[in-house]
C-alpha positions in Angstrom: 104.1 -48.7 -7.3 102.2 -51.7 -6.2 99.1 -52.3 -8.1 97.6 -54.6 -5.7 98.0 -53.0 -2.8 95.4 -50.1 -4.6 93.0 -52.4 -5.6 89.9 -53.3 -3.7 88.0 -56.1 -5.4 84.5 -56.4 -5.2 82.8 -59.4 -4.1 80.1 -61.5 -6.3 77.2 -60.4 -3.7 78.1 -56.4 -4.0 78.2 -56.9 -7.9 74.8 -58.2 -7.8 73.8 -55.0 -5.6 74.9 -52.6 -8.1 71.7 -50.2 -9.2 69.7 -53.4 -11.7 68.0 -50.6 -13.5 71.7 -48.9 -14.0 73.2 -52.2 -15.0 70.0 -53.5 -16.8 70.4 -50.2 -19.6 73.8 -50.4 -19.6 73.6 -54.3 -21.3 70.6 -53.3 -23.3 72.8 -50.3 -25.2 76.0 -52.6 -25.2 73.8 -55.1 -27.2 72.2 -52.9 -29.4 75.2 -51.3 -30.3 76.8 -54.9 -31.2 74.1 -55.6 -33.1 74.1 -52.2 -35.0 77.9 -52.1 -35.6 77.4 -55.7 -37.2 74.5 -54.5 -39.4 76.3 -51.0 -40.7 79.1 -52.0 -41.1 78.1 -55.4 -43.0 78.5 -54.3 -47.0 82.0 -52.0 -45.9 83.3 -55.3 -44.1 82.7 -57.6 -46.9 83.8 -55.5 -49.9 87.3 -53.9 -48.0 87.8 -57.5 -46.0 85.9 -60.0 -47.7 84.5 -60.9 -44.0 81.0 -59.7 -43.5 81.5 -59.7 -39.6 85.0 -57.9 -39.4 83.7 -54.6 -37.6 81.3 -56.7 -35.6 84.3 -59.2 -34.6 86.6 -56.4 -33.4 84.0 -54.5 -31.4 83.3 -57.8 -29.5 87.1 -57.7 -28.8 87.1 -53.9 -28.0 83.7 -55.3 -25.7 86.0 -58.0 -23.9 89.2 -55.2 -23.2 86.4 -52.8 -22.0 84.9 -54.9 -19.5 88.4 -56.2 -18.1 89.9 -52.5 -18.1 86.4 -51.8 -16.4 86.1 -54.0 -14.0 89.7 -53.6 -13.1 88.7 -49.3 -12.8 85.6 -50.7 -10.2 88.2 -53.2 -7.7 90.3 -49.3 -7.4 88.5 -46.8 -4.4 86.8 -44.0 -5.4 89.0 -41.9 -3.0 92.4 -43.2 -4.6 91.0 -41.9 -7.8 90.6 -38.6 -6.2 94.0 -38.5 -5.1 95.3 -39.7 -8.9 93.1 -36.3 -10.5 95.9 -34.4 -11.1 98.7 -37.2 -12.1 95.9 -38.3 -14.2 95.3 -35.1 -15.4 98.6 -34.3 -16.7 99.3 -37.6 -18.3 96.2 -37.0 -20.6 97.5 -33.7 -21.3 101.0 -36.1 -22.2 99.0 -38.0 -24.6 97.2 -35.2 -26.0 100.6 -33.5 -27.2 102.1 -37.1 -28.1 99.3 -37.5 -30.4 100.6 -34.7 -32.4 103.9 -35.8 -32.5 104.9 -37.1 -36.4 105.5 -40.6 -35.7 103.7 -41.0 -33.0 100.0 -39.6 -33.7 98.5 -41.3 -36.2 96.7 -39.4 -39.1 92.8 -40.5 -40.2 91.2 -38.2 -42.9 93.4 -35.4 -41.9 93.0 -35.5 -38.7 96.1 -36.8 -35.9 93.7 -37.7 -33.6 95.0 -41.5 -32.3 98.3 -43.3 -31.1 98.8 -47.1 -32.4 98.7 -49.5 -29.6 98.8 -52.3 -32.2 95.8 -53.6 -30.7 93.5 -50.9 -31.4 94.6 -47.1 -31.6 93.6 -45.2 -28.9 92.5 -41.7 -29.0 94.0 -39.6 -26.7 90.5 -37.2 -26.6 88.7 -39.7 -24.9 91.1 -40.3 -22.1 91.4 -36.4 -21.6 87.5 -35.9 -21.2 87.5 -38.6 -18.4 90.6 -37.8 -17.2 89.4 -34.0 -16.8 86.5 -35.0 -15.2 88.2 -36.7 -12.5 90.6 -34.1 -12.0 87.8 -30.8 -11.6 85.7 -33.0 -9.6 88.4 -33.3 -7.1 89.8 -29.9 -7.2 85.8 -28.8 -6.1 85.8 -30.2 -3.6 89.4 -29.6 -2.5 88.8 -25.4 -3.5 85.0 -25.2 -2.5 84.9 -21.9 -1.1 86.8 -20.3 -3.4 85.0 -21.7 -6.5 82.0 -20.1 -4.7 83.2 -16.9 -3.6 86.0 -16.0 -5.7 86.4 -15.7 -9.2 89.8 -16.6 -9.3 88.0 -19.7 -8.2 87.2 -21.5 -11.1 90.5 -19.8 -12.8 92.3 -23.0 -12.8 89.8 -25.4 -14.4 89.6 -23.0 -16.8 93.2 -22.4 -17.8 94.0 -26.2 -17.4 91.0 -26.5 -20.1 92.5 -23.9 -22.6 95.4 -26.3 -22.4 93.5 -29.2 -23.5 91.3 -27.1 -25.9 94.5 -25.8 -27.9 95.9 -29.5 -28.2 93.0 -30.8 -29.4 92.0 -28.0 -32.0 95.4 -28.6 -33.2 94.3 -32.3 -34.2 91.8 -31.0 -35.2 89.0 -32.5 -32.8 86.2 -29.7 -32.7 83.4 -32.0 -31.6 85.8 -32.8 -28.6 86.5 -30.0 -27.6 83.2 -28.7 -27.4 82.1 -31.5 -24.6 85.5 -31.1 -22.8 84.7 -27.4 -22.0 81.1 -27.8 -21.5 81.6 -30.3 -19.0 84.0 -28.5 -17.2 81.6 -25.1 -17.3 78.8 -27.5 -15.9 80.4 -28.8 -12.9 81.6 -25.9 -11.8 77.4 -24.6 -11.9 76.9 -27.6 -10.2 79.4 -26.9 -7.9 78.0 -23.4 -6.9 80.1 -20.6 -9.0 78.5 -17.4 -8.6 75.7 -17.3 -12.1 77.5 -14.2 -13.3 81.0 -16.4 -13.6 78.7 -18.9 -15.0 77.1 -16.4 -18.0 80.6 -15.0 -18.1 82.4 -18.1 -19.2 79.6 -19.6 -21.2 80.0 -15.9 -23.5 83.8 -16.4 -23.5 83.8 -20.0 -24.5 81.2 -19.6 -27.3 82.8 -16.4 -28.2 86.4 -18.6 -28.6 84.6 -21.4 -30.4 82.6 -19.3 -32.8 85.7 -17.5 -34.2 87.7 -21.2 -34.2 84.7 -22.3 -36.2 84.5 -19.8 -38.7 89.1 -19.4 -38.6 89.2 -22.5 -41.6 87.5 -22.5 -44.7 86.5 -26.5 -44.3 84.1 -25.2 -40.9 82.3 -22.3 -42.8 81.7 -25.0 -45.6 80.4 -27.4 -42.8 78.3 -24.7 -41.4 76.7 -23.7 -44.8 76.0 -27.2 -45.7 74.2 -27.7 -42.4 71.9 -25.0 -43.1 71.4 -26.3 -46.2 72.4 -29.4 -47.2 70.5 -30.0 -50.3 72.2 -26.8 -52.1 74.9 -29.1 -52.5 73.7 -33.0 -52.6 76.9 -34.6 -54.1 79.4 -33.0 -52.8 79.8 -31.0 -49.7 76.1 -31.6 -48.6 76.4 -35.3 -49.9 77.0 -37.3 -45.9 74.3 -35.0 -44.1 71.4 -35.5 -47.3 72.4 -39.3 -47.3 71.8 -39.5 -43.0 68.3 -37.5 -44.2 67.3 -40.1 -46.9 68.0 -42.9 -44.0 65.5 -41.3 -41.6 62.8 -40.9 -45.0 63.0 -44.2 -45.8 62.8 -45.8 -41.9 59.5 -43.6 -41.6 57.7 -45.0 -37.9 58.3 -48.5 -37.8 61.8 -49.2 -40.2 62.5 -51.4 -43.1 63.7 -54.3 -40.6 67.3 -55.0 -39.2 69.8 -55.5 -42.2 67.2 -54.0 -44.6 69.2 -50.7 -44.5 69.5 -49.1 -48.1 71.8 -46.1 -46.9 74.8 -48.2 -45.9 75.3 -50.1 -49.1 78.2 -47.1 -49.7 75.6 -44.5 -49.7 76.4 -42.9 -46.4 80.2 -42.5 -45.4 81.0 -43.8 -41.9 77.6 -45.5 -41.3 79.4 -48.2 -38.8 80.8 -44.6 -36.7 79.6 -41.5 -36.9 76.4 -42.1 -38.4 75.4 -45.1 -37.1 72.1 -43.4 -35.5 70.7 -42.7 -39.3 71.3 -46.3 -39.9 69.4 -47.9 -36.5 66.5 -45.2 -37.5 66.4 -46.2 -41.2 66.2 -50.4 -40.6 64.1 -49.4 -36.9 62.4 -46.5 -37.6 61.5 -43.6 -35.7 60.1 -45.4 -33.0 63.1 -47.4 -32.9 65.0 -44.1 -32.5 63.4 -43.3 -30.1 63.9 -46.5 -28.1 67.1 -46.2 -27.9 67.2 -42.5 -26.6 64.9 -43.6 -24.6 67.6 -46.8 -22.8 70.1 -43.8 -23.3 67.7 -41.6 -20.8 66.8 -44.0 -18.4 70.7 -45.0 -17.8 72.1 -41.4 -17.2 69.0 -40.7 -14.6 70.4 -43.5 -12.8 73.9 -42.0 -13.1 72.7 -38.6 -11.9 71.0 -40.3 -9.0 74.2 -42.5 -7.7 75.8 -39.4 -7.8 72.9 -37.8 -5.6 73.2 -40.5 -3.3 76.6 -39.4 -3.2 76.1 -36.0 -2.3 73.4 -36.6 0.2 76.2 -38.9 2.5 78.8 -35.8 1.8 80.9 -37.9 -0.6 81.4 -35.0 -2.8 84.5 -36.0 -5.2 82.0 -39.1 -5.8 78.9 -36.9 -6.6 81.0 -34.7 -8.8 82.9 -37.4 -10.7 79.5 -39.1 -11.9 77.8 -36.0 -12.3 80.4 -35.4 -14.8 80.8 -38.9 -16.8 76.7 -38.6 -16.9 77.4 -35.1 -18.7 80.4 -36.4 -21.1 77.8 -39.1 -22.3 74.7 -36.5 -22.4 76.6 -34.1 -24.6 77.7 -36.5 -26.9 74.7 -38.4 -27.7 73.3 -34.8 -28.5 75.8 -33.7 -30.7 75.6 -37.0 -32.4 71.9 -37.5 -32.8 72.0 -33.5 -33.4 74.5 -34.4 -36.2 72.8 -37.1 -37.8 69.5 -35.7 -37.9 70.6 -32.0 -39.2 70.2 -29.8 -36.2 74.3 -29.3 -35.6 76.8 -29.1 -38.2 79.3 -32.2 -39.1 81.1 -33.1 -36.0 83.8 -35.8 -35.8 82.1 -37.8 -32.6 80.7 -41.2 -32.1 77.4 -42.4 -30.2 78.4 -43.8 -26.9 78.5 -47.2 -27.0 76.9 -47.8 -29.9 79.3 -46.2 -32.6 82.0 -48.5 -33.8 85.9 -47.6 -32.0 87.6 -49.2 -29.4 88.8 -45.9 -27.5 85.2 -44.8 -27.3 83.8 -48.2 -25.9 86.3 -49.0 -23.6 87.0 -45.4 -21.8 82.7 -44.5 -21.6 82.8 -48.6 -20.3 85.5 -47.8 -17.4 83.9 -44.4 -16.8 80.3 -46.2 -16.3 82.1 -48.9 -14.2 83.7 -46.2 -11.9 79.6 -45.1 -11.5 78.9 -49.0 -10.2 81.6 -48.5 -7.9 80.2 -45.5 -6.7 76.8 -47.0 -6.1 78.7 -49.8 -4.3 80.2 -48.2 -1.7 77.0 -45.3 -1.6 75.5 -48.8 -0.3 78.1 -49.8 1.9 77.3 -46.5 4.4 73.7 -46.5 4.0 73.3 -49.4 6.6 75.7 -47.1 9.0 73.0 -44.3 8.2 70.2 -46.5 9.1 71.8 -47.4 12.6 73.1 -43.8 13.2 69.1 -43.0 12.2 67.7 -45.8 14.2 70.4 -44.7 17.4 68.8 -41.2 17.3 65.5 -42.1 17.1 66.2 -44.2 20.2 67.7 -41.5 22.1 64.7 -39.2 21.2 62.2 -41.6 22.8 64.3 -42.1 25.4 64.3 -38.4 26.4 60.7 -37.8 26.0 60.4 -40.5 28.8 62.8 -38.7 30.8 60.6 -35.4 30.6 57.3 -37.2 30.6 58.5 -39.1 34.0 59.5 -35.6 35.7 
C-alpha cells in the first residue's frame, strides 16, 4: 500500500484555521501536564534514577512522537478513515490478544496490559478504545435504519464489544473496559436506538460488570476500601487515604508547585494514576478546578466540530468526534472520581496529564483527527454560503417575476 498516495497534507494557512479556542485548551492541558509529570514524579525520579527530570524527560519525548504520529493522523481524510473502521478494528482486537500472549505482553503489577516497542510500551487498550470508536461510528452510518428500527441493529457493536471486553478483563483492565462499552452504548443513543434498546443494554452491561466486579476477591477488597478507606489506612485503604490527605493539605489555594508533601513516597503512582491529588495538593482546590475547567472548555469544542459535522450531513465525522470527546469525558471522570473517593481504585490515567506514552500519544492523534475534522467542516462551509447566497438570489428573483405580472 502506498502511504502517500492516502495522505492529504494540510497547508500552514488551514492549520492556523483550526478551532483557536480547540487548539488554545488543547496546549494549555499539554503544558500543565508537563509541568505536573515533572513535579510528581520529581522525588521517584531522583531516588530510582538519580535524575530528578527522568519522567519529565520521557514525556517530552512521548510529547514529540505524539505530535508527529498526530499530525501525520490529520494529513489522512476523514473518509479514508471511515473506510479503514473495520481493518482497524480487527487489528486492535490483534493487539489486544497479542498482549496476552507470554512473551509478548508485558506484565506491570500483575496486570499484562502492554507490548514493548523498545521505545515505550504501548498499551494495546488505548488503541482498541480509539480504534472502536472509529469502527461504530462508521458502521452508523453505514446501518442507520437498522440501528433505529431493529434491534438486531445495534447487535453487532455489541457482540464486537463483548470481544474486546473479554480480552481486556483477561489483562485485567476493568477501568478500560468500562469506557470501551460506555462509549459504544452512547453512540449508538446518539445515533437514534430505540430508548428501550438503550435502558436494555445499559441493565445488561452493568449487570455483566457488577458480577465481574464482585467474581475476584482483590475487587470486593477495592470496593470495601472505597466505601471506607480509613478502616484500613495502611494497608488496603493506604493509596485512596494518601490521595485524601493531598486534597486536606492543598485546601483552596495549594502549598505552591513542587511543595507537594504526598509525593515524597507517600502516595503510590503520584506521576500516573494519581497525578490529580498531587496538582490539587501543590494548586489547591481552585487549581483543581482550573484544570477541569481547560478539560471542559476543550470537549465543548469537540462536541461542537462534531455538530458542525452533522449539520453538513458528514455523519461518520460527527460520530467519530462525538466519540473521542466521550473516551476523554469518561476517563477524566473515573480518574478525578478515583482520586477524590467517589469510584473505587481503577487502573486509568488523566488524559494528557498522567504520565505514559500510549495514553499521550493515542488521546494526541485522536484530538488531531478532531482538527482535521474542523478543517475540512471549513472547507464546505464557503460552498454553503454560495449555495445560501444562490438561493437567496433565486428567491428575489422570483418575487420580481410575480410582483411584475
Amino acid at each position: 500500500m502506498n502511504i502517500r498516495a492516502i495522505l492529504e497534507p494540510i497547508s500552514y494557512k488551514e492549520f492556523r484555521q483550526i478551532d483557536p479556542v480547540f487548539t488554545a485548551s488543547v496546549a494549555c492541558v499539554l503544558v500543565l501536564g508537563i509541568v505536573m509529570v515533572s513535579s510528581a514524579s520529581i522525588f521517584l525520579s531522583e531516588t530510582k534514577y538519580g535524575h530528578p527530570f527522568y519522567f519529565m524527560a520521557r514525556q517530552v519525548i512521548y510529547l514529540m512522537i505524539g505530535l508527529g504520529f498526530g499530525y501525520f493522523m490529520m494529513s489522512i481524510p476523514t473518509e479514508t478513515l471511515h473506510k479503514w473502521g473495520v481493518p482497524l478494528m480487527m487489528f486492535s482486537l490483534l493487539l489486544l490478544i497479542l498482549v496476552l500472549v507470554p512473551g509478548i505482553g508485558k506484565t506491570v503489577n500483575g496486570s499484562r496490559r502492554w507490548i514493548n516497542l523498545l521505545v515505550f510500551n504501548l498499551q494495546a487498550s488505548e488503541v482498541a478504545k480509539v480504534c472502536m470508536v472509529v469502527y461504530v461510528s462508521g458502521y452508523l452510518v453505514r446501518r442507520a435504519d437498522r440501528v433505529r428500527q431493529q434491534l438486531i441493529g445495534s447487535g453487532m457493536p455489541m457482540v464486537v464489544s463483548f470481544l474486546f471486553l473479554i480480552c481486556l478483563l483477561l489483562e485485567p483492565d476493568f477501568g478500560a473496559s468500562v469506557v470501551l462499552i460506555g462509549t459504544v452504548i452512547a453512540l449508538l443513543f446518539i445515533a437514534g436506538a430505540p430508548i428501550y434498546q438503550f435502558i436494555g443494554l445499559v441493565i445488561a452491561v452493568i449487570g455483566a460488570l457488577g458480577v465481574v466486579a464482585i467474581s475476584e476477591s482483590y475487587r470486593v477488597k477495592r470496593l470495601m476500601n472505597f466505601v471506607d478507606p480509613w478502616a484500613d489506612p495502611y494497608n488496603e485503604g493506604y493509596q485512596l487515604s494518601q490521595a485524601l490527605i493531598a486534597y486536606g493539605r492543598g485546601e483552596w489555594f495549594g502549598l505552591g508547585l513542587g511543595n507537594s508533601v504526598q509525593k515524597l513516597a507517600y502516595l503510590p503512582e503520584a506521576h500516573t494514576d494519581f497525578v490529580f491529588s498531587i496538582w490539587v495538593e501543590e494548586t489547591g482546590m481552585f487549581g483543581g478546578l482550573l484544570l477541569l475547567g481547560v478539560f471542559a472548555v476543550m470537549l465543548a469544542r469537540v462536541f461542537k466540530i462534531g455538530q458542525t459535522a452533522m449539520r453538513q450531513e458528514r455523519l461518520f465525522q460527527g460520530y467519530m468526534c462525538f466519540g473521542f470527546a466521550i473516551l476523554i469525558l469518561a476517563q477524566v471522570i473515573i480518574n478525578v472520581g478515583v482520586n477524590t473517593g467517589f469510584l473505587p481504585t481503577k487502573g486509568l490515567t488523566l488524559p494528557l496529564i498522567s504520565y505514559g506514552g500510549s495514553s499521550l500519544i493515542i488521546t494526541l492523534a485522536s484530538l488531531f483527527v478532531v482538527g482535521r475534522v474542523d478543517i475540512e467542516n471549513r472547507r464546505l462551509e464557503p460552498i454553503e454560503e454560495k449555495e445560501k447566497t444562490s438561493s437567496r438570489g433565486r428567491k428575489a428573483k422570483d418575487m420580481m417575476e410575480i410582483g411584475d405580472v
